[in-house]
Backbone as CSV, one residue per row, in Angstrom:
resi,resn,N_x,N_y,N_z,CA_x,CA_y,CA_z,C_x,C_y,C_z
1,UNK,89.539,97.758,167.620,88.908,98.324,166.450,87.459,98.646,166.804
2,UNK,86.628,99.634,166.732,85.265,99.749,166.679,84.946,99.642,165.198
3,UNK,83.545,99.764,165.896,82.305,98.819,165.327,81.285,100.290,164.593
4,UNK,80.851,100.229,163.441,79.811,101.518,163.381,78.777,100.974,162.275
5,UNK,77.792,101.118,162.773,76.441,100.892,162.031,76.178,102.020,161.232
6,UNK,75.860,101.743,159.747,75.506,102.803,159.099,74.671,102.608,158.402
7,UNK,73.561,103.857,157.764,72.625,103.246,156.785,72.970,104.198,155.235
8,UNK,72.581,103.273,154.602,73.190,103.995,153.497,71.966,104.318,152.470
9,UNK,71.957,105.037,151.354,70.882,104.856,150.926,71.382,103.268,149.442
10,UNK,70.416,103.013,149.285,70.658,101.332,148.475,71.217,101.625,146.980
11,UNK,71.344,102.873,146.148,72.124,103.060,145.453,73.763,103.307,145.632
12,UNK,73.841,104.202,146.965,75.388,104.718,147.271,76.010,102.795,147.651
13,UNK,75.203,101.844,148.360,75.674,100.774,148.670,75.664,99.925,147.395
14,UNK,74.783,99.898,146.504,75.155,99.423,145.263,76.554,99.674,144.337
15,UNK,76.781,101.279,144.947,77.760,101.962,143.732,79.450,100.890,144.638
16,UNK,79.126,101.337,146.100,80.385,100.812,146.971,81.212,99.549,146.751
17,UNK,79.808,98.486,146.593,79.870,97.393,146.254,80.451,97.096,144.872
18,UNK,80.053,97.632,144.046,80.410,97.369,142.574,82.303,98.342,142.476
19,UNK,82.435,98.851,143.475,84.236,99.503,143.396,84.660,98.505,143.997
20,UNK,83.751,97.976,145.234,84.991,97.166,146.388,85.408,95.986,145.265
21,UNK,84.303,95.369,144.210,84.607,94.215,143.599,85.347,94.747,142.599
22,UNK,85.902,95.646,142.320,86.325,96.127,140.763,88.104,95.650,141.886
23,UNK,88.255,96.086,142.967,89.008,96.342,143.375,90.004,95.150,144.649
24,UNK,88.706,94.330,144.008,88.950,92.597,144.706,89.273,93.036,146.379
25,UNK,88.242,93.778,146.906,88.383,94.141,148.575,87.018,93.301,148.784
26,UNK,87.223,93.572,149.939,85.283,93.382,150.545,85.079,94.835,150.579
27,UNK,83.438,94.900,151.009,83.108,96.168,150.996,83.527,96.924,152.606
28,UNK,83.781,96.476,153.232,84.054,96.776,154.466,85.462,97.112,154.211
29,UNK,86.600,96.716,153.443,87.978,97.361,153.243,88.056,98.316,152.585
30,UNK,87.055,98.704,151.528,86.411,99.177,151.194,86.349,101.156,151.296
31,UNK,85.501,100.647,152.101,84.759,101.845,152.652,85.819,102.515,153.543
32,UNK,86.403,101.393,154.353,87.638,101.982,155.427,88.736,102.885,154.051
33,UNK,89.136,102.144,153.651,89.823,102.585,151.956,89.443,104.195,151.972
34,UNK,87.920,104.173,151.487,87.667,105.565,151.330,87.767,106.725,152.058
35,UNK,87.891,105.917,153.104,87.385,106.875,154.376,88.840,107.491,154.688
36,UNK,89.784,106.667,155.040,91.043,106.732,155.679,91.463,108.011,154.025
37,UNK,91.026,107.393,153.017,92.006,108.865,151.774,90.831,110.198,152.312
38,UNK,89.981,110.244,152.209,88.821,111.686,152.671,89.741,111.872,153.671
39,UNK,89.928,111.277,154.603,90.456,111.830,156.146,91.656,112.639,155.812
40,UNK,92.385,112.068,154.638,93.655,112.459,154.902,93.589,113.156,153.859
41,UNK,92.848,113.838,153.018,93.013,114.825,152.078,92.702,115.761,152.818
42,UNK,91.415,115.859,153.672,91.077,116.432,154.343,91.648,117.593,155.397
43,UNK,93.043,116.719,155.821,93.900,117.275,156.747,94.955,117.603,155.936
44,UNK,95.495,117.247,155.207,96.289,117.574,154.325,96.558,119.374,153.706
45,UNK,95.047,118.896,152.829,94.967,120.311,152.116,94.242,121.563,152.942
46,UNK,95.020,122.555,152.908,94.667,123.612,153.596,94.439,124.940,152.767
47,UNK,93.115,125.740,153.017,92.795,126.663,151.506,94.211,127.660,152.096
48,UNK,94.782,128.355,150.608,95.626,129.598,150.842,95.179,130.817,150.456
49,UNK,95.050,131.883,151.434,94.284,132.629,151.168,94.447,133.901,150.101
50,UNK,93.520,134.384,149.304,93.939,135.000,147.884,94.867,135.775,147.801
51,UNK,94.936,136.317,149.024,96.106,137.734,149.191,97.674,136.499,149.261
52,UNK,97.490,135.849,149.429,98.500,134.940,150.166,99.346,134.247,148.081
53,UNK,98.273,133.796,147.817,98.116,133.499,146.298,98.653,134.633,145.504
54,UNK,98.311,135.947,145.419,98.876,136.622,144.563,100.026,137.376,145.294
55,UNK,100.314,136.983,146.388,101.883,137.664,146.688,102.615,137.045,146.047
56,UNK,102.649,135.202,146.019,103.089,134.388,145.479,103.576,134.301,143.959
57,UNK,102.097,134.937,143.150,102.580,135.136,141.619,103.211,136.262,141.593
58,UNK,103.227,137.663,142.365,103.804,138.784,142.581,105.421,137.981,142.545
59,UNK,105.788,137.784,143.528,107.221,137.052,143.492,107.506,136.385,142.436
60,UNK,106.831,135.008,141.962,107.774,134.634,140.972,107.840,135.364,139.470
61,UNK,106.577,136.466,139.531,106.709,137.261,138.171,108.325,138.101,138.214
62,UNK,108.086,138.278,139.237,109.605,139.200,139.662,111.031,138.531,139.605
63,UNK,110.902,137.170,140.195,111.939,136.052,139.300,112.271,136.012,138.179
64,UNK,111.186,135.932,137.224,111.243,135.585,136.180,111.953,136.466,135.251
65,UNK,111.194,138.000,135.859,112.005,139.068,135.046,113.473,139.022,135.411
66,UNK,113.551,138.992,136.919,115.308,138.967,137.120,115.734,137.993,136.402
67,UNK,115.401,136.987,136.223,116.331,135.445,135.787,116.208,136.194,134.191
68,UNK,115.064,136.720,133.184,115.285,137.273,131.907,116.434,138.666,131.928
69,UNK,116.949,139.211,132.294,117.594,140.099,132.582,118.697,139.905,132.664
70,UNK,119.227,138.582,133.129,120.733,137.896,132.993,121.347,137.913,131.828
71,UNK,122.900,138.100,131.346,123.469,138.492,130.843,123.727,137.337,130.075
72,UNK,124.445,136.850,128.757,124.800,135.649,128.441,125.994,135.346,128.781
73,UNK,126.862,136.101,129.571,127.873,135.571,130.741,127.546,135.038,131.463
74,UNK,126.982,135.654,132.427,126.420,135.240,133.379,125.205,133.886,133.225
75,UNK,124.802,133.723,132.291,123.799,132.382,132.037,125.223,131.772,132.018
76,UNK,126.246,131.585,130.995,127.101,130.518,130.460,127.994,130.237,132.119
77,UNK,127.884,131.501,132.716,128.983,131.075,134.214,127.513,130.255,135.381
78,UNK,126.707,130.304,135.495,125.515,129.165,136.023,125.741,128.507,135.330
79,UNK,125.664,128.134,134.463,125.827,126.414,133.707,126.562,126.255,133.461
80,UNK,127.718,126.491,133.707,129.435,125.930,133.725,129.452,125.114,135.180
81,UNK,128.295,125.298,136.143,128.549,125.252,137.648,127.850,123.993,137.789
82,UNK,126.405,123.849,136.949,125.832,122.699,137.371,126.194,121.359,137.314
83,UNK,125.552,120.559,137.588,125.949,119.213,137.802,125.839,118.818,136.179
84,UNK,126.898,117.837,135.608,127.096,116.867,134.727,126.601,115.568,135.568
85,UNK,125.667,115.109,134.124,125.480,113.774,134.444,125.494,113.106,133.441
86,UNK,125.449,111.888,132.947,125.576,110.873,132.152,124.208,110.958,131.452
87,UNK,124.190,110.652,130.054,122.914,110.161,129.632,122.241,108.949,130.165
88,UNK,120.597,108.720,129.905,120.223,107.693,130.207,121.051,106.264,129.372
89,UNK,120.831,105.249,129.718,121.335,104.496,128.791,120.874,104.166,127.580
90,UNK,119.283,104.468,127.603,118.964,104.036,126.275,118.911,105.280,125.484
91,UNK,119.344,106.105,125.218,120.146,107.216,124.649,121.424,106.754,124.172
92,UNK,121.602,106.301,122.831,122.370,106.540,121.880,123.399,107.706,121.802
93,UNK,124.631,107.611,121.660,125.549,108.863,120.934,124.380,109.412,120.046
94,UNK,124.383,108.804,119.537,123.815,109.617,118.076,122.638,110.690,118.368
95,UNK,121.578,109.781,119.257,120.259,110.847,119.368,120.952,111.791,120.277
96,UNK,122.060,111.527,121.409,122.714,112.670,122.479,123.376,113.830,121.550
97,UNK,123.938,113.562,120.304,124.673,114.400,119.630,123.254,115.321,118.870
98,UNK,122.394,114.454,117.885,121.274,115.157,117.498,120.357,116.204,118.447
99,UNK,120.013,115.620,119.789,119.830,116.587,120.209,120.689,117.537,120.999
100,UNK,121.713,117.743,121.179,122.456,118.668,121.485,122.613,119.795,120.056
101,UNK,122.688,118.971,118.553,123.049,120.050,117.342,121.413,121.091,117.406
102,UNK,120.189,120.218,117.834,118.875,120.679,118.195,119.151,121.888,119.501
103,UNK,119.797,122.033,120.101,120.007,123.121,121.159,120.390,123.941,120.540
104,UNK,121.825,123.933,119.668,122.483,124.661,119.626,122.065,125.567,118.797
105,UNK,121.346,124.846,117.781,120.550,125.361,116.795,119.786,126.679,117.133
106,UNK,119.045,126.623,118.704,118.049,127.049,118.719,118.461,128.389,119.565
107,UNK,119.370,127.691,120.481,120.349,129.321,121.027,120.939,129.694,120.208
């Protein structure tokens, strides 16, 4: 492991101190803490560039219209296909039936 001397100014080490204890570390786990998430946001996030960004909304605007454009056959033959699953358990018949008469209602 190395070793690094740093100077800080006596407020930023005041502020450090008062997280490391909020956070029951020392300030030295601390700081590594901070450092190691900066590092890795750092590398992580990469800018996308604007042209790159609006090809992106270009496409899914164009989805969207195709997917509005579907027929109500064709919606009812996709969701004849998808997966069935069980309600949660704490879902009642009753609220599963209420909100299903709430769907039907609304298509």
């Amino acid at each position: 492991m190395s070793r690094l001397t740093l100077r800080l100014p006596e407020t930023l080490h005041q502020q450090l101190t008062q997280l490391a204890e909020g956070e029951g570390v020392s300030l030295n786990q601390y700081i590594v803490y901070a450092l190691t998430r900066q590092a890795a946001l750092a590398y992580g996030i990469q800018a996308v560039p604007e042209a790159k960004v609006a090809q992106q909304q270009q496409a899914f605007q164009s989805l969207i219209t195709q997917l509005g454009q579907a027929s109500p056959s064709e919606i009812k033959s996709v969701l004849a296909t998808r997966e069935k699953t069980d309600p949660e358990a704490e879902l009642s018949a009753d609220i599963v039936e209420r909100l299903q008469e709430r769907i039907q209602k609304r298509a």
